[in-house]
MISEKE-513213 format. One record per residue: x, y, z of N, C-alpha, C, CB in turn; residue number from 0. Coordinates in Angstrom, 1 decimal, padded with zeros to 4 digits. Glycine has a CB too. Example, Ala and Ser with C-alpha at 12.3 -4.5 7.8 and 13.67 -1.06 7.14 Angstrom:
2
{nxx: 013.2 | nyy: -005.7 | nzz: 007.8 | caxx: 012.3 | cayy: -004.5 | cazz: 007.8 | cxx: 013.2 | cyy: -003.3 | czz: 007.8 | cbxx: 011.3 | cbyy: -004.5 | cbzz: 009.0 | resi: 0}
{nxx: 012.8 | nyy: -002.2 | nzz: 007.1 | caxx: 013.7 | cayy: -001.1 | cazz: 007.1 | cxx: 012.9 | cyy: 000.0 | czz: 007.9 | cbxx: 014.1 | cbyy: -000.6 | cbzz: 005.7 | resi: 1}
END
This chain:
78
{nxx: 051.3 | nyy: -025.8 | nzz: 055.3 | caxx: 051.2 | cayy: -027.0 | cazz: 054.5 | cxx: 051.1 | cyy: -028.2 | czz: 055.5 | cbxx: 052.4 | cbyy: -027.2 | cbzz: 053.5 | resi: 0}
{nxx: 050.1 | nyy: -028.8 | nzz: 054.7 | caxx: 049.6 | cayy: -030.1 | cazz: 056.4 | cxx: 050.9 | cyy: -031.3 | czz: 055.9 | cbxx: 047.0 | cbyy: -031.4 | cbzz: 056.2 | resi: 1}
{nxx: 051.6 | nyy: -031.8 | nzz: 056.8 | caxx: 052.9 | cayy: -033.2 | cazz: 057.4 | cxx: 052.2 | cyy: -034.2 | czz: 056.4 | cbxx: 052.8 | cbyy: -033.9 | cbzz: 059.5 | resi: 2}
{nxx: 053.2 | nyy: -034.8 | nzz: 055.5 | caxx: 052.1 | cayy: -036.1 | cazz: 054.7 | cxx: 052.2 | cyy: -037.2 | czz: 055.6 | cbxx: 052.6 | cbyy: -036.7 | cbzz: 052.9 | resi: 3}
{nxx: 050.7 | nyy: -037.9 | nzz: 055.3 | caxx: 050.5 | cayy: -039.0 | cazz: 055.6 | cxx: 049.9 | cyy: -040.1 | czz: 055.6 | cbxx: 050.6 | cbyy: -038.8 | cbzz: 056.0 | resi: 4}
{nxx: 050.0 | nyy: -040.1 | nzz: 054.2 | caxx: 049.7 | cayy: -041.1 | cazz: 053.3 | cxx: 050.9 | cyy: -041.4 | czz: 052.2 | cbxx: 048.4 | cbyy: -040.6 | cbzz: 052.6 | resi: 5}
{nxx: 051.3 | nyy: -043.0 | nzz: 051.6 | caxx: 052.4 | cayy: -043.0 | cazz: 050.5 | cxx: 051.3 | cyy: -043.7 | czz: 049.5 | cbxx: 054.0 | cbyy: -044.0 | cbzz: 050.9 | resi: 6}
{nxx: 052.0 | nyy: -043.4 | nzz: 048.7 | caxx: 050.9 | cayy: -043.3 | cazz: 047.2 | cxx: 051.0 | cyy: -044.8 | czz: 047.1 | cbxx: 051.3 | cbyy: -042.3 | cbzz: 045.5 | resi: 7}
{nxx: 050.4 | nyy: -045.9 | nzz: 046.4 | caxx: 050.4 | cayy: -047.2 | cazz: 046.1 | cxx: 050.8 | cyy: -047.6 | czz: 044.9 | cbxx: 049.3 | cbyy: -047.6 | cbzz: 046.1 | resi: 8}
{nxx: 051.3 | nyy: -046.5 | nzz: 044.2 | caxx: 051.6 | cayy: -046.6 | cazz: 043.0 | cxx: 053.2 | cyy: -045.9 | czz: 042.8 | cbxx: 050.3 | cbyy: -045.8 | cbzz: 042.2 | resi: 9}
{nxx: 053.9 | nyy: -044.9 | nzz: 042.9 | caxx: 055.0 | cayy: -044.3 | cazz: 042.9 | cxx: 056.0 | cyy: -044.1 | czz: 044.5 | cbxx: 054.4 | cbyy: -043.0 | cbzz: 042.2 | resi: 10}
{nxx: 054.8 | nyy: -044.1 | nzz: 045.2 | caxx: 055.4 | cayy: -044.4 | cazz: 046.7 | cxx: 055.6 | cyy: -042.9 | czz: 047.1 | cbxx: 057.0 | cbyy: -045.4 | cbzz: 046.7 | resi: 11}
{nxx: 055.6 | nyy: -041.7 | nzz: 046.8 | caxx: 055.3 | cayy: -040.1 | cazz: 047.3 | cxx: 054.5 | cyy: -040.4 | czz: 048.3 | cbxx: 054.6 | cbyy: -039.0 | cbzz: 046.2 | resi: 12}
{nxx: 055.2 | nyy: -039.4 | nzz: 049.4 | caxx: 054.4 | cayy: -039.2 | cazz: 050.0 | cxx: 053.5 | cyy: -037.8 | czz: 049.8 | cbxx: 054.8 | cbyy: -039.5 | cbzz: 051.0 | resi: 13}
{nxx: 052.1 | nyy: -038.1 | nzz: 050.8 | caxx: 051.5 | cayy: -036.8 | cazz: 050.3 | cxx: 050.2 | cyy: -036.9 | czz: 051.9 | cbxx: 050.7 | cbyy: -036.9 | cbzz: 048.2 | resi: 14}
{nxx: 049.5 | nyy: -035.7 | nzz: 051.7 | caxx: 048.7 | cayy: -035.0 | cazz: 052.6 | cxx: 047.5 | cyy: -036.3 | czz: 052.2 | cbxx: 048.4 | cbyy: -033.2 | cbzz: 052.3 | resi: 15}
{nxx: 046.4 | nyy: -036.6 | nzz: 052.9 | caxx: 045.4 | cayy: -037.2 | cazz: 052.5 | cxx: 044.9 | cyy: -036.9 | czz: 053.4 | cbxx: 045.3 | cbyy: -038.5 | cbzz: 052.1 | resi: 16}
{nxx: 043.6 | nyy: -036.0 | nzz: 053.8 | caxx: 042.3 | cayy: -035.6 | cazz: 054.9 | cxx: 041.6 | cyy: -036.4 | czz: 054.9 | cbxx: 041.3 | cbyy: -034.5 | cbzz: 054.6 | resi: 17}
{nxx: 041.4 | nyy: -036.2 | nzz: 056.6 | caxx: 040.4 | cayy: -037.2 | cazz: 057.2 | cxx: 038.9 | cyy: -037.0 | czz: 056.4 | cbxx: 040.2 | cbyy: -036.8 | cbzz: 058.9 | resi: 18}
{nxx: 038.5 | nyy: -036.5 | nzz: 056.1 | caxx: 037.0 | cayy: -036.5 | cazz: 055.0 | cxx: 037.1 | cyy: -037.1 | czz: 053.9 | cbxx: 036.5 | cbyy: -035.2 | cbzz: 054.3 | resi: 19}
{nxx: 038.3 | nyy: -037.0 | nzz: 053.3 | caxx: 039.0 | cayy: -038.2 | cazz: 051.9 | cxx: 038.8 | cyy: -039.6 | czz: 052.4 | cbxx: 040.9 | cbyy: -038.1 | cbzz: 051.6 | resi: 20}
{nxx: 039.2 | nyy: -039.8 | nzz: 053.8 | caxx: 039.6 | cayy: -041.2 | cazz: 054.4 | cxx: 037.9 | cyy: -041.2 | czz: 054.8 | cbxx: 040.9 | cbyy: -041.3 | cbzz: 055.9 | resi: 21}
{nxx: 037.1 | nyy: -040.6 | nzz: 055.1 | caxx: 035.7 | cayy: -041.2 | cazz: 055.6 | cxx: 035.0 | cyy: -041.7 | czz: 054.2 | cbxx: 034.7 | cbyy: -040.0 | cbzz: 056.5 | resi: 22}
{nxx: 034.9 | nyy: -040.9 | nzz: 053.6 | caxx: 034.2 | cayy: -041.1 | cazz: 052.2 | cxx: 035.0 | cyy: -042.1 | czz: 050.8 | cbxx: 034.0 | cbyy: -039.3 | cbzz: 051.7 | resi: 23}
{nxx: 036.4 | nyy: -042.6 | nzz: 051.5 | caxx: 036.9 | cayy: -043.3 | cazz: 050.6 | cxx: 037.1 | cyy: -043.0 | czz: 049.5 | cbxx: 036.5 | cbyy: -044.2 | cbzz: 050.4 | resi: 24}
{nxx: 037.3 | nyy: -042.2 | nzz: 049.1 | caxx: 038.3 | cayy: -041.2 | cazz: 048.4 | cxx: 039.4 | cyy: -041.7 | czz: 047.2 | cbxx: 039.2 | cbyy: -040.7 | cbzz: 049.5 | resi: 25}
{nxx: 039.7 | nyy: -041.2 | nzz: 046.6 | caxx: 041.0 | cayy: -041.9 | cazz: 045.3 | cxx: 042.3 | cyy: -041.4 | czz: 045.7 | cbxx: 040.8 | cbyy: -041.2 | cbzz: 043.6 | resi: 26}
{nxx: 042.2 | nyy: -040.2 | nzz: 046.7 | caxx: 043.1 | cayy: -039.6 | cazz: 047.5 | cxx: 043.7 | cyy: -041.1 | czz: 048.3 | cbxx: 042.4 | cbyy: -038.3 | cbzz: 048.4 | resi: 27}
{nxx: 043.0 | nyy: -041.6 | nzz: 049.4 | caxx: 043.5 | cayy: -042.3 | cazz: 050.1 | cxx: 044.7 | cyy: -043.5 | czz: 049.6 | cbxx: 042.5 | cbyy: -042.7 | cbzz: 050.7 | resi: 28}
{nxx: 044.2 | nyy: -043.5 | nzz: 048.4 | caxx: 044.9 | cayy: -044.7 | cazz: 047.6 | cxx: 046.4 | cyy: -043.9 | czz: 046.5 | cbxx: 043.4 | cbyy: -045.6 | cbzz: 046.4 | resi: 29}
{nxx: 045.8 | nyy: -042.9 | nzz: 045.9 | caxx: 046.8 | cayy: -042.5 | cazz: 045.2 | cxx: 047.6 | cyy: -041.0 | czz: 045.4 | cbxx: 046.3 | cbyy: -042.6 | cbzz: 044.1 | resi: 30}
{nxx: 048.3 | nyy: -040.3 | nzz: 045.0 | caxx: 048.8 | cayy: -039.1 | cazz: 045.0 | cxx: 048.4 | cyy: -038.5 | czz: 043.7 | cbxx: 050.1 | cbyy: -039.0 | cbzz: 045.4 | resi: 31}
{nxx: 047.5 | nyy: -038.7 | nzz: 042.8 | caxx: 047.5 | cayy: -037.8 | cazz: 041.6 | cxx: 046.5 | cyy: -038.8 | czz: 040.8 | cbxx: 049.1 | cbyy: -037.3 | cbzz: 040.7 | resi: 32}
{nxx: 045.5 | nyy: -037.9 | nzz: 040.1 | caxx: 044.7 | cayy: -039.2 | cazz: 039.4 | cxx: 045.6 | cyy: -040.1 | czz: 037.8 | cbxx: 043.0 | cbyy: -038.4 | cbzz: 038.9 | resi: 33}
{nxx: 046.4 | nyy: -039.4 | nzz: 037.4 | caxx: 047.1 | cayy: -040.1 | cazz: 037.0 | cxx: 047.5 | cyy: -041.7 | czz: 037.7 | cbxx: 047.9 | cbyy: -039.3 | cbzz: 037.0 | resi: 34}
{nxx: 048.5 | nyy: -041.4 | nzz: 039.4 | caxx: 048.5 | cayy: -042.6 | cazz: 039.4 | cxx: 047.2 | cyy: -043.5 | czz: 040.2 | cbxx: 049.7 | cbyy: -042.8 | cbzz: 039.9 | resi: 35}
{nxx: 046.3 | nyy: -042.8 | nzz: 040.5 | caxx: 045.0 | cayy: -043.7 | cazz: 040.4 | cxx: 044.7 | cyy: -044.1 | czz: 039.0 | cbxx: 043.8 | cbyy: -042.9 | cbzz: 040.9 | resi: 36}
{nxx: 044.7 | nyy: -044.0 | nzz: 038.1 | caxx: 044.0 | cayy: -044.7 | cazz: 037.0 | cxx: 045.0 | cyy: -045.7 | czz: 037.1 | cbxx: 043.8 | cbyy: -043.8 | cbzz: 035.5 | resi: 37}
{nxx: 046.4 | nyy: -045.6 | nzz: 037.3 | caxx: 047.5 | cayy: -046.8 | cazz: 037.2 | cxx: 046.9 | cyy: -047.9 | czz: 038.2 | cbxx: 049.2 | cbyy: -046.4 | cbzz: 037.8 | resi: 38}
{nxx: 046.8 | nyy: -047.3 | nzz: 039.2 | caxx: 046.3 | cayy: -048.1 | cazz: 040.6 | cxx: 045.3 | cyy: -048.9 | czz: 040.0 | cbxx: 045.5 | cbyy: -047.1 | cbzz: 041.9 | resi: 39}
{nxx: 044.1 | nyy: -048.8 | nzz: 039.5 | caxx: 042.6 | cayy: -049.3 | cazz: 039.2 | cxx: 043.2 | cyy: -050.1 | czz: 037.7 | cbxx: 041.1 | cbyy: -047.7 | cbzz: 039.1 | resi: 40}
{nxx: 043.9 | nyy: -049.8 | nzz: 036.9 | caxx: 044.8 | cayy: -051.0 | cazz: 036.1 | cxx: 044.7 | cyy: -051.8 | czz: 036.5 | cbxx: 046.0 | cbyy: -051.2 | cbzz: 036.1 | resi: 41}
{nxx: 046.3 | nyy: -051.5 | nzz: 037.6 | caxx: 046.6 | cayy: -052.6 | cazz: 038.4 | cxx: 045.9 | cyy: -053.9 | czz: 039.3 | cbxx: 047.0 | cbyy: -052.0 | cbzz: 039.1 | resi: 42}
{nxx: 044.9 | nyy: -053.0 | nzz: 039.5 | caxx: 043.9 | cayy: -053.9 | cazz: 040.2 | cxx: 043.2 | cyy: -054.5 | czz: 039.2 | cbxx: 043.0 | cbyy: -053.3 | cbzz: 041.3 | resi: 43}
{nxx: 042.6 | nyy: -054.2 | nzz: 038.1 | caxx: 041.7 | cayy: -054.6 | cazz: 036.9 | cxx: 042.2 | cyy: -056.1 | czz: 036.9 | cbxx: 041.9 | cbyy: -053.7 | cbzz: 035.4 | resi: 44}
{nxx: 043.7 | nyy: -055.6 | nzz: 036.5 | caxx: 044.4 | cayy: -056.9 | cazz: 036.1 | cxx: 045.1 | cyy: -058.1 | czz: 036.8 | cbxx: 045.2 | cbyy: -056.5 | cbzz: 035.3 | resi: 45}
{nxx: 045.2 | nyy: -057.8 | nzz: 038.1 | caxx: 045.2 | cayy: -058.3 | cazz: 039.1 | cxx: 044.0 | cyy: -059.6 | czz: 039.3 | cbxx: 045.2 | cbyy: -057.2 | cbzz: 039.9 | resi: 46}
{nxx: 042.7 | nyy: -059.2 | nzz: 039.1 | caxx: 041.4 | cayy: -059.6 | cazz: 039.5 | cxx: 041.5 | cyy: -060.3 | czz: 037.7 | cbxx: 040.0 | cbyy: -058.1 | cbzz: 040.1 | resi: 47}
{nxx: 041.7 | nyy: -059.8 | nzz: 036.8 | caxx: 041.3 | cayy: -060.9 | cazz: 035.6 | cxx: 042.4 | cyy: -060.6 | czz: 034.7 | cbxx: 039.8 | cbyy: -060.8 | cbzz: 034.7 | resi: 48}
{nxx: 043.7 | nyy: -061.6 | nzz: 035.4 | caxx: 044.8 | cayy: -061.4 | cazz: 034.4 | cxx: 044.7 | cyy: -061.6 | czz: 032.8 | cbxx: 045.7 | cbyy: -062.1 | cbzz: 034.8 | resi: 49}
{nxx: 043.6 | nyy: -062.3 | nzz: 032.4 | caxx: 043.9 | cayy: -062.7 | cazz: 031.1 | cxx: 043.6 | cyy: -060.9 | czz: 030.3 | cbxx: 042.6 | cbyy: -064.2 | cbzz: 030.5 | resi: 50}
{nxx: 042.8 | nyy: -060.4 | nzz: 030.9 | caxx: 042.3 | cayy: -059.4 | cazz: 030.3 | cxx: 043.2 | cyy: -058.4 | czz: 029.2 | cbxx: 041.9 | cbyy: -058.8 | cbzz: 031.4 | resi: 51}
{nxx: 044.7 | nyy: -058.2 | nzz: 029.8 | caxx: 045.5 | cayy: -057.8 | cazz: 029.0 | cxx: 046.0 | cyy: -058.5 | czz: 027.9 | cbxx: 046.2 | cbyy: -057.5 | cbzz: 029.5 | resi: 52}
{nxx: 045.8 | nyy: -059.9 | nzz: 028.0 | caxx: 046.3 | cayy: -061.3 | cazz: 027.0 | cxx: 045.1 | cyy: -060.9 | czz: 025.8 | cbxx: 046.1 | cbyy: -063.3 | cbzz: 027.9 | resi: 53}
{nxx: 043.9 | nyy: -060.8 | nzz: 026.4 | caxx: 043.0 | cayy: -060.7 | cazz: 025.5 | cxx: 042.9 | cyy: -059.3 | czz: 025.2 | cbxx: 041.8 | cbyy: -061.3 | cbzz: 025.9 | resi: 54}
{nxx: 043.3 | nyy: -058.4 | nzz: 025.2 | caxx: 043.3 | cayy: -057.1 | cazz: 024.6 | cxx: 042.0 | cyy: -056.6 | czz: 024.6 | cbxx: 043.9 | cbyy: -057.1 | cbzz: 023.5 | resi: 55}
{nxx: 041.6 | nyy: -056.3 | nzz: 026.2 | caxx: 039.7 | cayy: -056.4 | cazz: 026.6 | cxx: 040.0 | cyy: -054.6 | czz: 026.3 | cbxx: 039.0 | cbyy: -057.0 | cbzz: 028.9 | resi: 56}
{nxx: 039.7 | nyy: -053.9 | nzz: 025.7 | caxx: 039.2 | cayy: -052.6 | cazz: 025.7 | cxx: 038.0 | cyy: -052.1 | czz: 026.3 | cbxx: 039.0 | cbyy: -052.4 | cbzz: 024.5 | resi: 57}
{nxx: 037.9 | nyy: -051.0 | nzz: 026.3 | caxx: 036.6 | cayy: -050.2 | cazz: 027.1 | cxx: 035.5 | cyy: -050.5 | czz: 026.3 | cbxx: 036.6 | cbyy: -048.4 | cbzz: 027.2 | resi: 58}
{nxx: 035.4 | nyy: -050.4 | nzz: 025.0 | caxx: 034.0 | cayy: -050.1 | cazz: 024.6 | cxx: 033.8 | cyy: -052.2 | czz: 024.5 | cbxx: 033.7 | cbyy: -048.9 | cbzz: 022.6 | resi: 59}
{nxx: 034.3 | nyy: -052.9 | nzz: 024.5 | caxx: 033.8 | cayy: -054.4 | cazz: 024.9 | cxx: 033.5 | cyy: -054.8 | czz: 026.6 | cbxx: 035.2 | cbyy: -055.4 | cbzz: 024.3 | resi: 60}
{nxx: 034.2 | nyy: -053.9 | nzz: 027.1 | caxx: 033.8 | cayy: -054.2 | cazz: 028.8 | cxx: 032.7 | cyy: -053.3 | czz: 028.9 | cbxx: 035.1 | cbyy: -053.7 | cbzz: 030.1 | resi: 61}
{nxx: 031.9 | nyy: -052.6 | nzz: 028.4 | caxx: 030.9 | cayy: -052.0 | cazz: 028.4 | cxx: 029.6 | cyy: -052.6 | czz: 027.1 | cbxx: 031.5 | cbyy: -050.7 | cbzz: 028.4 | resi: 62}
{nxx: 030.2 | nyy: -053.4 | nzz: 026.7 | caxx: 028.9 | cayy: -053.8 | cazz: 026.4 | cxx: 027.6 | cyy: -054.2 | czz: 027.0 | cbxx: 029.1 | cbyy: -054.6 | cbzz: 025.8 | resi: 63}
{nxx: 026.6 | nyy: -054.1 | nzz: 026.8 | caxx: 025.7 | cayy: -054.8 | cazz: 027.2 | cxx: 024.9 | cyy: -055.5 | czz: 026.3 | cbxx: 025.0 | cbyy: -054.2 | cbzz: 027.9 | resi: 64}
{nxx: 024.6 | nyy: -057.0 | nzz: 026.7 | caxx: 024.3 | cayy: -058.1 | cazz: 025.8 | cxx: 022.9 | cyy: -058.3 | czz: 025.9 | cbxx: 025.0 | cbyy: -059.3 | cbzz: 026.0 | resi: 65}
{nxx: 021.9 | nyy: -057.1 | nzz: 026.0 | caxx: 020.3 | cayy: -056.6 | cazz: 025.9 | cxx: 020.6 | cyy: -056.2 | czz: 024.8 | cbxx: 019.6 | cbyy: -055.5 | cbzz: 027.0 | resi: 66}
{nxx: 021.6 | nyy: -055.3 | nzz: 024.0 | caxx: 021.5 | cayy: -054.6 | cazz: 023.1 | cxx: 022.5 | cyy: -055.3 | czz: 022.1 | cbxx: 021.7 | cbyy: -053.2 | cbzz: 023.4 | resi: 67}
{nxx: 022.1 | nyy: -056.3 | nzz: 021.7 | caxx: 022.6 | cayy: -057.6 | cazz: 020.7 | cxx: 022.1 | cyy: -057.1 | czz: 019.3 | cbxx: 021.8 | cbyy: -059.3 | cbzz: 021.1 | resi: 68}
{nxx: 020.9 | nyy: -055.9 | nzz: 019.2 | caxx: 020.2 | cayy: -055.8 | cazz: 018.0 | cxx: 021.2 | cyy: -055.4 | czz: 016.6 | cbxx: 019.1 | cbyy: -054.7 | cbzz: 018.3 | resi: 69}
{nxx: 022.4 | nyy: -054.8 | nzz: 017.2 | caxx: 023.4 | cayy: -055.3 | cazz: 016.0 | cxx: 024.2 | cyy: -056.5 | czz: 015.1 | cbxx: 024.1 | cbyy: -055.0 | cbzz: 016.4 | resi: 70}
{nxx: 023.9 | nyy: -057.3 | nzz: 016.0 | caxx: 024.4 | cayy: -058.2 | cazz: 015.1 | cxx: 023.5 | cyy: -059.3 | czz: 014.9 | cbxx: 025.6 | cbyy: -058.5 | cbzz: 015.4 | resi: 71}
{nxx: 022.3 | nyy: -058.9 | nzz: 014.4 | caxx: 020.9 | cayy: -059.6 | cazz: 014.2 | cxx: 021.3 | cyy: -060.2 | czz: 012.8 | cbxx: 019.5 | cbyy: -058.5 | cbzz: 014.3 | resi: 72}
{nxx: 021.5 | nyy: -058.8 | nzz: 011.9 | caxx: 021.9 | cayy: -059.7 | cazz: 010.2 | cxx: 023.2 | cyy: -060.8 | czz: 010.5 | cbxx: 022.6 | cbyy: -058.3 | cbzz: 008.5 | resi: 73}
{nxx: 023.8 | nyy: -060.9 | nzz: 011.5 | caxx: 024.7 | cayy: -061.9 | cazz: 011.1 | cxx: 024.4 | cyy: -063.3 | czz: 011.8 | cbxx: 026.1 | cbyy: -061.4 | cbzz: 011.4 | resi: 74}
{nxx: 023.0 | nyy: -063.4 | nzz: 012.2 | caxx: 022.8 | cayy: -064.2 | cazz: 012.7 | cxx: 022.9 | cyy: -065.8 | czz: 012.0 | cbxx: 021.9 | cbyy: -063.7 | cbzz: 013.0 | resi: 75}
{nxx: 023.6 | nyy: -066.8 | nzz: 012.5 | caxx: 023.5 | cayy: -068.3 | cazz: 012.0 | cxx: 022.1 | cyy: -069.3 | czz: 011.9 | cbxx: 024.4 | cbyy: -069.0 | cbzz: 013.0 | resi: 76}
{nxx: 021.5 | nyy: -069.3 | nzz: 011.0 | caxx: 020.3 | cayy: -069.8 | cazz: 011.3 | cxx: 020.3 | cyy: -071.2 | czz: 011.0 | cbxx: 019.3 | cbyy: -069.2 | cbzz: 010.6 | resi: 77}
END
């Protein structure tokens, strides 16, 4: 078993992280389990646009794209 050496950013474990993880930047380098990577990338979400949790930004609204407006054409204000 490889000596750890890396501490997770999220729970603080330590753990193994390979040098090929560290060249290619990796989710390894940052977390110990993708669990606490998804916490990690939260963290940082909301870090970078705190309101975002205030406003209760969900996935399918952060993925909109506003090319494809053709839904809400009948509710248009004329």
């Amino acid at each position: 078993m490889n000596k750890p050496n890396t501490k997770c950013r999220v729970c603080g474990k330590s753990y193994f992280c390979c040098s090929d993880s560290r060249k290619i930047g990796s989710w390894r380098t940052m977390a110990c389990s993708t669990e606490c990577f998804r916490e990690y990338m939260e963290r940082i979400g909301t870090s970078r646009n705190p309101m975002a949790k205030e406003l209760n930004v969900t996935e399918d609204n952060r993925n909109y794209n506003d090319a494809d407006s053709s839904q809400f054409d009948d509710q248009a204000v004329g």
